[in-house]
N, C-alpha and C positions, 0 to 999 in steps of 0.2 A: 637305262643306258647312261653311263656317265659322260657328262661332257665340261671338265674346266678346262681353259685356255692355259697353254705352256708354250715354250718355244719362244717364241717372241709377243706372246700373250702371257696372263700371268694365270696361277694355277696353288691352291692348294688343294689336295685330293684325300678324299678321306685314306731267323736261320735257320735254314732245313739242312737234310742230313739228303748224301745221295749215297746206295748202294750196289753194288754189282755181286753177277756169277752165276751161272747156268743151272737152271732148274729142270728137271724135265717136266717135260709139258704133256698135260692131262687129255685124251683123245676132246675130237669137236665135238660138240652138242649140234643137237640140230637149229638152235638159234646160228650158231657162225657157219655152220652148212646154208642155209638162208640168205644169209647177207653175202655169204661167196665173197669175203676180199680177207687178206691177210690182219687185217685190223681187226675185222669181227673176231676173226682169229683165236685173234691175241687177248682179245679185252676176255673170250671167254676163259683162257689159259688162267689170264690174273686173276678173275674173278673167282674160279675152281680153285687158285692157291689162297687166295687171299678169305676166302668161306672156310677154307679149314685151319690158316691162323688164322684167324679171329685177330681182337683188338687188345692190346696188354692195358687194359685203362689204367691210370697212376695220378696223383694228386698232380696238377697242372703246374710248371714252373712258378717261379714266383712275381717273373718279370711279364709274366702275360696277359696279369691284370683279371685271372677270373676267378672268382671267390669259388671256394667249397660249399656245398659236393657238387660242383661241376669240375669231368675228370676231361686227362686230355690223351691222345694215345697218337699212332702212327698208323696207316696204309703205306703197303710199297706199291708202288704201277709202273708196269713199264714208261719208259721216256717216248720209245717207238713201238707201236701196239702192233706191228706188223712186224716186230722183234720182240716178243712176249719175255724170251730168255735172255737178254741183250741187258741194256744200262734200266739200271729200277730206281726210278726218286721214291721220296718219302713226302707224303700228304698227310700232314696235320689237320686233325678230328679234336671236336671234345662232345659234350655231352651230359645232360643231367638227368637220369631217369625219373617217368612218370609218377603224377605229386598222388595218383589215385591208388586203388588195392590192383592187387596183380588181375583181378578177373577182370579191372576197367580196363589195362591197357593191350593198345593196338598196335603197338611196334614203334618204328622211331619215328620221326619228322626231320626230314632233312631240310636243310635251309641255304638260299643261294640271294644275297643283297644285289650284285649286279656289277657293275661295272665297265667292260671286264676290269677287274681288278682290284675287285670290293673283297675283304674278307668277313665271314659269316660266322665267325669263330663268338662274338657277342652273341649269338641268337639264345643260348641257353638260359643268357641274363635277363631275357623276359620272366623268368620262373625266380633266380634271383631278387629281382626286382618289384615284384606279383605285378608282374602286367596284368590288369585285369581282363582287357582284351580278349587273351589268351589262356588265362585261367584253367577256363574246362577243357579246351585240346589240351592243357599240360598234366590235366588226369590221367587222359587214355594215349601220351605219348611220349616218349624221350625225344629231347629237343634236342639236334645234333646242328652243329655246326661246320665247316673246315673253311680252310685255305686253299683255293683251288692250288693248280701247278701253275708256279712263278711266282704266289704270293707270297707277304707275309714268313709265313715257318715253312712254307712249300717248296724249297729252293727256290728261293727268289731271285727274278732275274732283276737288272741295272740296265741303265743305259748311259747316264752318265752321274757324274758326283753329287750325290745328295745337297751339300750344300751353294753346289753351283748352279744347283734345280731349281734354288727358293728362294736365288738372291732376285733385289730389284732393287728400282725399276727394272721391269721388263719394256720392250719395243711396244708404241701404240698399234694397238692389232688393225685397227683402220687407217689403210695407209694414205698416202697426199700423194701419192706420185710413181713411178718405177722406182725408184732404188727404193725405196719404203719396202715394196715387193718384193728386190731383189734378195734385200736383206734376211727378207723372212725365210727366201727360197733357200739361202746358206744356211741357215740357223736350223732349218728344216728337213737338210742334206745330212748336216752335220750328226743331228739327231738320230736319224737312220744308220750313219755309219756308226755313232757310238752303241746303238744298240748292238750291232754285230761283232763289234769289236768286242765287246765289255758278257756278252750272254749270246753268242753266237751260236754255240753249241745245242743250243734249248728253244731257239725261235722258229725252227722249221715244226716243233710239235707241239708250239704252244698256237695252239687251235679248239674253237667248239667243238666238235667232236670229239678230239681227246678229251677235254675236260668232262663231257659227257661220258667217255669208257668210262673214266678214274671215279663220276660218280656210281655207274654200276659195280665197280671192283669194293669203293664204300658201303653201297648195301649190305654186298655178300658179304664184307668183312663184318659188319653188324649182327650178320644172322638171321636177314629178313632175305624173305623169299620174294618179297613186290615191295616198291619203292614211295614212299609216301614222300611227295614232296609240295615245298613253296618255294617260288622264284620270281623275285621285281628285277621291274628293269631287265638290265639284261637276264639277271638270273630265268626272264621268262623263254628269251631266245636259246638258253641252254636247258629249259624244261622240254621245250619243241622238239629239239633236235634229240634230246634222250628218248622223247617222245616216239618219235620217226625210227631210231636206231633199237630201240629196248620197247617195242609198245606191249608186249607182253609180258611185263617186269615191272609197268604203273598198275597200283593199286588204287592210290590218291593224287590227285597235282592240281596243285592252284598256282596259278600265274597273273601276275597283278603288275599292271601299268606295260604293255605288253607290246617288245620290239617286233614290226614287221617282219615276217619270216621270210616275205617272197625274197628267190634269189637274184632276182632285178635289182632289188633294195638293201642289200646286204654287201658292203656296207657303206657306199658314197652317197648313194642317192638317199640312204638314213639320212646322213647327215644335213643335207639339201633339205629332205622335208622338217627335219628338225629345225632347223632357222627359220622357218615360217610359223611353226609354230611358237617357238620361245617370243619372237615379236609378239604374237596373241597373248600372250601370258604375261609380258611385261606390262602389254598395253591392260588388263585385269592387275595388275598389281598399282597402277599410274592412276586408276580413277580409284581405287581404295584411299589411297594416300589421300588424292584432292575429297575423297568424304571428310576424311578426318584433317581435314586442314587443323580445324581448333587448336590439334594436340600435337602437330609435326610443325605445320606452319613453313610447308614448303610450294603449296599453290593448289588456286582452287578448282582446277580441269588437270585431266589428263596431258593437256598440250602445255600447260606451263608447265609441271612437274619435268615433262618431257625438257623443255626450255630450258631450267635451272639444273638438270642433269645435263645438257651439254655445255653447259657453264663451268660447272664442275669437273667435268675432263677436261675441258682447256684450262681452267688453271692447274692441275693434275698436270699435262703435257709441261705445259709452260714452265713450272716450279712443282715437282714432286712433293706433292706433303708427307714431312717427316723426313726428304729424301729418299721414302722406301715406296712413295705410293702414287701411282702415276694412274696414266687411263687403264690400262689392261688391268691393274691389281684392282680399282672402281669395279669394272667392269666384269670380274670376278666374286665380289663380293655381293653384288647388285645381282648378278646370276642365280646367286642362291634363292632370292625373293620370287624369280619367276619358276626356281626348282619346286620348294616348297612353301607352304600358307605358314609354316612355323617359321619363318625368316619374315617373314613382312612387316611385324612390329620391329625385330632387333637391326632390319635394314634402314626403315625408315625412322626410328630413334636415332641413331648413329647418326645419318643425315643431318635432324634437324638439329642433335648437337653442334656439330661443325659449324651449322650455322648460326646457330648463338654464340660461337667461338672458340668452342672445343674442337680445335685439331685433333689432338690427342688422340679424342674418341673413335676418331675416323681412322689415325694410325695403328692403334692397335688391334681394329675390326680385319683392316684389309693388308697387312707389312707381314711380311714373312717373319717368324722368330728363329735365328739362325742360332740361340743358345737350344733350342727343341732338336737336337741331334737326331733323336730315334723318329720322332713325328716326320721329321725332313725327310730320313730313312722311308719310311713308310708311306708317304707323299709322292718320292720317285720311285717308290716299288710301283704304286699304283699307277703312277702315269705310264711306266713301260710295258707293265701287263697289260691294260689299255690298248697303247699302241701295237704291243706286239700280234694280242690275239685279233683285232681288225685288218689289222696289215697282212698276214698269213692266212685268215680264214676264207678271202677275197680277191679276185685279182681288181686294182684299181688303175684308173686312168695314167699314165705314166705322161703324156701330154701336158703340159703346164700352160698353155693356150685352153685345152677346156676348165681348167682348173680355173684359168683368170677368168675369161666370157661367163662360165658358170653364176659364179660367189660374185661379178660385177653387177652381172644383172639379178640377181638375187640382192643385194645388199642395197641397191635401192630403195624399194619398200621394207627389206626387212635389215636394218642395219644395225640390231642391238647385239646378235649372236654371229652374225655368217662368218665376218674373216676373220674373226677369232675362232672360229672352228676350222674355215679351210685351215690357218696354220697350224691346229693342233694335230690335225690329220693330213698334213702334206707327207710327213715322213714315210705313207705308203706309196707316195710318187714314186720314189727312189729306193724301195726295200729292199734288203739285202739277200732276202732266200727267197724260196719259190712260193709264190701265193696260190692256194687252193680254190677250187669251187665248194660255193657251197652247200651244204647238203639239200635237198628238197623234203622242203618237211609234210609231211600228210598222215594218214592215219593209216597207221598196219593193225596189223591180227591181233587180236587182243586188248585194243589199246579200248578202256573205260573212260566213261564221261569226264571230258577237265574244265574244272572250274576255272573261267575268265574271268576280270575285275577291271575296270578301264574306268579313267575319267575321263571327260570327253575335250576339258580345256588342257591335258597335261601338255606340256611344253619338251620334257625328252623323250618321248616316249608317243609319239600324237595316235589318236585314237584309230585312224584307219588301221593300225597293226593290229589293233585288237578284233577288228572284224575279218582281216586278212586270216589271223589264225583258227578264229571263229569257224571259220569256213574250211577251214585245212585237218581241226579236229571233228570229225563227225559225232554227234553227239553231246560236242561240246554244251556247256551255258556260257550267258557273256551278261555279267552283270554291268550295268552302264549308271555311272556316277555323274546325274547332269550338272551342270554352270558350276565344275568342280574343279581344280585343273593341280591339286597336287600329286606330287610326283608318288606312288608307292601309298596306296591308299587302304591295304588290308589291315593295318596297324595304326590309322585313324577312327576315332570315336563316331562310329556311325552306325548303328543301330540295323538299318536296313542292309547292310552291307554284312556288318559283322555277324548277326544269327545266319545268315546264309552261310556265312562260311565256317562257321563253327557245327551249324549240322551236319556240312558234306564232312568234312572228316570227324565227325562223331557217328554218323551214320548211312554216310555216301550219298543223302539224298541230293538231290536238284530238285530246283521248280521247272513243271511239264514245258515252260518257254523261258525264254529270254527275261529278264529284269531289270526296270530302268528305276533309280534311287533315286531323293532328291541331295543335294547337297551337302556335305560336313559342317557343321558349323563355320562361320567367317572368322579370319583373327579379330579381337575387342583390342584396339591401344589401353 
């Protein structure tokens, strides 16, 4: 689950074609007889049309950055699955087939980074790149990628002007006062109304469950009759729900670093436990630093690090370094550290540059580059997708009384992440379309053992989700990554983690129990 500050926090975040016209539509299967709602419907309609076109695969544009032979093609899905014949987007795929002989392979691998509003369209460049990691699943599988709906080449939605996204300074997300607050609560309005203004059209469907149909319409359009998939991060909250919705359609599913499913926690109170946890995680990245004093030379406990980081946003507040970079943009950049273990040497470099006297260093870490057109582009795709598919999948407190009491007294002990997340997620205060419940996820007919992968210190993603869903898939494994806490750990070098999960989808196996690992390596400065 991605979580950077925007609005009045700061925020960098990691064109589609739409079609219409009435198809007729192919009798129900006993799967949408099943689910009995207009949606299942629909997703079987698409997915019976989109099995018999197939995927036109064609050498990838040139601007989309993915080398040969990874090809790229198109899915159409309905916009409203409960309108199967009605308005059809197009969902951007690509794909490299398997490096092994035809008798190794086992169909495709789909891939989902998280989000919401990650696109997964890179994942074939592990094979590209020889991930070694990934090596032998790239024998027995085509690595497929896409863009859900909204991203990217997905029809992507907006909310407001890309380069008015990534200007800064942005407002300090810890405020001093009411109008500090008030400010945020307009900045936060504002945002909601520019999403409906600007992609009004597309935010009532831009929901997990859709995006789950449009993965099963991807299958069939593949030609695979069960669904191999991997999903971080959020990707793992949209394996659940495919899970729940399609359980007799998974073949393989691995879900790593894994969003709570319950529907209590989806999606405010996510966000609640998540600032308790990113505190944890920053306070593990604050005594790493004080080990390595020698080589950062920014303090030798956790509490001075701490110390000379709130030095550093008050002169940030006080004087913007470079004029682009204030507390929010700090505290964006410093987010990454407690995201990921591969951020900790180039967080804490940067740092103790500045402090030897290199500004510079530290501006060009955390300042928006407003000459990065398309990156900006691709920064507020992300953030809208974000916002759009938690604001819609949920209904959220529309009270701004528990919104303050909440994050006030949360932000006490844990003041590194909270109000810079309430404002990234106010704009569901104030949404503009109808907000859904959402689905209950559990285990249906059919549905085969899934492999879970959890660190136990992650900080977006904290670990009770991963017993939550544990418990929700029957059968499941939950491998448990101890005094570990990077985010998306199936694509870290860890031995006891990795042959587990390169056996299940090489051979479906599990261990008879649960599995607890020790540690990935530590970053070395």
């Amino acid at each position: 689950m991605r979580r950077t500050a925007v609005l009045g926090s700061a925020g960098t975040l990691l064109a589609g074609a739409l079609i219409a016209g009435a198809i007729a539509a192919p009798a129900a299967t006993a799967e949408s007889r099943h689910h009995g709602d207009s949606a299942a419907y629909g997703a079987t309609v698409a997915a019976e049309r989109a099995a018999k076109k197939g995927i036109d695969w064609q050498d990838c544009p040139a601007d989309w950055a993915l080398e040969k032979p990874i090809q790229c093609g198109w899915v159409s899905v309905p916009l409203d699955y409960s309108k199967p014949n009605g308005r059809q987007i197009k969902i951007a795929v690509d794909r490299i087939g398997n490096t092994g002989t035809k008798s190794e392979r086992q169909g495709a691998l789909i891939y989902n980074p998280g989000g919401p509003g990650g696109s997964g369209m890179a994942f074939p460049r592990r094979v590209v790149t020889k991930n070694a990691i990934w090596a032998d699943a790239a024998k027995a599988y085509d690595f497929v990628g896409f863009d859900p709906r909204g991203v990217g080449h997905s029809s992507p939605i907006s909310c407001v002007d890309p380069q008015e996204f990534v200007k800064a300074p942005k407002l300090d997300p810890i405020p001093r006062g009411e109008a500090d607050k008030r400010a945020q609560r307009k900045l936060a309005a504002e945002y909601a109304d520019g999403c409906k203004e600007r992609s009004g059209w597309m935010l009532p469907q831009m929901t997990t469950p859709n995006t789950a149909r449009d993965l099963d319409v991807i299958r069939a359009a593949l030609g695979e009759k069960k669904l191999n998939y991997l999903g971080v991060s959020y990707g793992t909250y949209l394996g659940a729900v495919y899970g729940t919705l399609f359980p007799s359609h998974v073949r393989r599913m691995i879900v790593d670093s894994v969003v709570n499913p319950s529907k209590e926690k989806i999606w405010y109170e996510a966000n609640l436990d998540q600032d308790i946890a990113f505190e944890g995680r920053f306070l593990d990245w604050k005594k790493w630093v004080a080990q390595n004093d020698a080589t950062f030379h920014i303090g030798t406990t956790a509490d001075q690090v701490q110390r000379n980081y709130d030095k550093l946003r008050a002169a940030a507040r006080k004087a913007p370094f470079g004029g682009l970079v204030g507390p929010a943009e700090l505290d964006a950049l410093f987010q990454s550290a407690a995201y990921y273990d591969s951020s900790w040497v180039p967080v804490a470099s940067t740092w103790s540059k500045y402090l030897a006297g290199d500004t510079q260093a530290l501006v060009d870490a955390a300042a928006p580059d407003l000459s990065d057109t398309q990156g900006n582009i691709a920064s507020e795709n992300g953030n809208a997708v974000y916002t759009a598919v938690e604001c819609t999948d949920a209904k959220w407190p529309t009270s701004w009384q528990k919104w303050d009491r909440d994050n006030t007294r949360l932000s006490r002990d844990y003041p590194f992440l909270t109000w810079g997340n309430a404002w990234l997620n106010l704009p569901c205060a104030t949404w503009g379309v109808k907000q859904q419940t959402p689905v209950e996820v559990k285990t249906g007919k059919g549905l085969p053992p899934v492999l879970i992968t959890q660190s136990t210190r992650d900080a977006a993603t904290p670990y009770a989700g991963a017993v939550e869903l544990h418990k929700r898939f029957k059968g499941s494994r939950l491998i448990t990554e101890q005094d570990a806490g990077s985010h998306g750990i199936t694509n870290l070098a860890n031995p006891c983690i990795n042959d587990r999960v390169e056996s299940y989808l090489l051979t479906g196996a599990l261990d008879s129990r649960d599995v607890t690992c020790g540690p990935h390596a530590t970053p070395k400065p």
